[in-house]
C-alpha positions as CSV (number, residue, x, y, z in Angstrom):
1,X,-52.8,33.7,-5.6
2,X,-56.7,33.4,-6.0
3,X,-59.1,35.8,-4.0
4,X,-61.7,33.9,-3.6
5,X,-63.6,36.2,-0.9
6,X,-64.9,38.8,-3.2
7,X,-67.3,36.4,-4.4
8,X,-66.2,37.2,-8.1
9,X,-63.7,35.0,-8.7
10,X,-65.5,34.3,-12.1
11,X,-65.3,37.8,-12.7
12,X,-61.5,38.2,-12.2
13,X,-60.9,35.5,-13.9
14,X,-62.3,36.7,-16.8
15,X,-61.4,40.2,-16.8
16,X,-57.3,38.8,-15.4
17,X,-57.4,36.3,-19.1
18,X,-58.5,39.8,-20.8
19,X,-55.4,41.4,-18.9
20,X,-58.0,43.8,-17.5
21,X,-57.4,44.9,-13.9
22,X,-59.3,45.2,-10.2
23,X,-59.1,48.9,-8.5
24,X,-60.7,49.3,-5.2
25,X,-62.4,52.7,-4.5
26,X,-60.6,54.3,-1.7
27,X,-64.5,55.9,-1.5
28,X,-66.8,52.7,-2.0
29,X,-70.0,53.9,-4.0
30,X,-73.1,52.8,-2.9
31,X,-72.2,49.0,-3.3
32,X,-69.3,49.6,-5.8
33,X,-66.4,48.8,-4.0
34,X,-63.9,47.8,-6.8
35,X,-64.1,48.7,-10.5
36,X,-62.3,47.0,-13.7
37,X,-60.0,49.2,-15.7
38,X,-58.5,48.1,-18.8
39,X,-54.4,47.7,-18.5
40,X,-54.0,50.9,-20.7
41,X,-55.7,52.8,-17.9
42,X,-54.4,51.2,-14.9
43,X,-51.1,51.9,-16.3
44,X,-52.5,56.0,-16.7
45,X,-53.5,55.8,-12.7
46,X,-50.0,54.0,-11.4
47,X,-47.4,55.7,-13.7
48,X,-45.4,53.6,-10.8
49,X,-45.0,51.9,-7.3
50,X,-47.5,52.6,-5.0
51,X,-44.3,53.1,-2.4
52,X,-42.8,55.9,-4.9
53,X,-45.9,57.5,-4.9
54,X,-46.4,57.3,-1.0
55,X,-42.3,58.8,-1.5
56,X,-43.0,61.6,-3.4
57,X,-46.2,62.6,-1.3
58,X,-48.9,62.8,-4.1
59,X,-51.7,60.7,-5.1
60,X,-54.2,60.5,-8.2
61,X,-57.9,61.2,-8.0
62,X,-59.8,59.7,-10.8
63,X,-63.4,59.6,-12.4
64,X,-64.8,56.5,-14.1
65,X,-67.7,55.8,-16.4
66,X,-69.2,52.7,-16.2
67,X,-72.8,50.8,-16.6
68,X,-75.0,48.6,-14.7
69,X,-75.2,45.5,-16.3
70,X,-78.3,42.9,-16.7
71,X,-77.4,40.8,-14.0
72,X,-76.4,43.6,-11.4
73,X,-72.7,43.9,-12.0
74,X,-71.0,47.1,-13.8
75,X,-69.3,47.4,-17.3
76,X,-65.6,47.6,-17.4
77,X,-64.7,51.0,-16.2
78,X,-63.6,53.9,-18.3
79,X,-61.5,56.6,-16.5
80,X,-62.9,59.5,-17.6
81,X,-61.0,62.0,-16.1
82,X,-57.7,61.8,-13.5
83,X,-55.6,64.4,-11.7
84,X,-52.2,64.4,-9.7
85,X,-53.4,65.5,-6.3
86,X,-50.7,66.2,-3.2
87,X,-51.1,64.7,0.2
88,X,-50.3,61.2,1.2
89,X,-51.9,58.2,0.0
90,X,-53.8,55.4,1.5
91,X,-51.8,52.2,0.4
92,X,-53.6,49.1,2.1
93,X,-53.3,45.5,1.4
């Protein structure tokens, strides 16, 4: 399935080859709405399913460094920080 609506396919295609994946911000910033994480910190922010997380009531709350690039796009992200919170999460699609 290709998404082409974001307007960065080019983007996702390149960071999907890299196996680097798309997080959307439950809180957009500013014009951030989604952020690239490498698979090694995806993996750190959905230990699993987003339905066993939504089953055993808790979410994760994470902080990400990143950099404005040259042509107005950011870096690939680098979670900085992350935290097991309790409460139920938002799971969209």
């Amino acid at each position: 399935m290709i998404d082409i609506e974001q307007k960065d396919y080019l983007r996702y295609s390149f960071e999907s080859i890299n196996r680097n994946k798309r997080i959307w911000l439950a809180e957009p910033y500013d014009t951030i709405k989604w952020v690239y994480v490498s698979k090694v910190d995806f993996d750190k922010l959905w230990p699993e399913s987003p339905f066993e997380i939504s089953d055993k009531n808790y979410y994760i709350k994470a902080k990400f460094e990143l950099k404005k690039m040259l042509f107005g796009d950011y870096s690939l992200a680098k979670v900085i920080a992350f935290e097991k919170v309790t409460g139920k999460p938002c799971i969209e699609k």
